[in-house]
N, C-alpha and C positions, 0 to 999 in steps of 0.2 A: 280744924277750926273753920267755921262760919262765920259771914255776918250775913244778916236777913232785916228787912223793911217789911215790918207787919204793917200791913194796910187793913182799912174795916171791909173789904172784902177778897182779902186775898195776901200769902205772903209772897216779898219777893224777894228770891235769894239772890246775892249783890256780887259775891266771889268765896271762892274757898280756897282753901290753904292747905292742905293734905299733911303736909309734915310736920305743923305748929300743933302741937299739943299740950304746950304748958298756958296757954289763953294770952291776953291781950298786954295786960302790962308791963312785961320783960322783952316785948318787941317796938310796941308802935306808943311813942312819945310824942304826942302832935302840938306843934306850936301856938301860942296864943294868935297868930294871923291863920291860922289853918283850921282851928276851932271858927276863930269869927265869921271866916268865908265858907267855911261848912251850915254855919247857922242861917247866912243871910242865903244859900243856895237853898236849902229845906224850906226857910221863908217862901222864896218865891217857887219852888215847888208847890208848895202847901197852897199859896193863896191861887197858883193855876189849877188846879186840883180843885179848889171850890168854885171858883170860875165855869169850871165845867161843868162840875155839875150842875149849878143855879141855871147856867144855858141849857142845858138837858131837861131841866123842869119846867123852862119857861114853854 
């Protein structure tokens, strides 16, 4: 098992699991505060990430 962050130019593999073979749902049950703060972290990835680039173009 993998998990991967496709980006628009490029993917990035995140970690692997070598021994998980049955996939995601019979291991990782993530909490409603661990979803949330996953959301607001990819937030502020995401809008550093545009940031960047807009300074890159300027």
């Amino acid at each position: 098992m993998t998990a991967r962050l496709g980006l628009s130019s490029a993917e990035v593999l995140l970690a692997t699991w070598p021994n998980l073979h049955d996939g995601w749902p019979p291991v990782v049950r993530p909490t409603l505060l661990e979803v949330i703060e996953l959301h607001a972290a990819l937030s502020v990835a995401t809008n550093a990430l545009h940031l960047a680039n807009h300074l890159a173009d300027a």
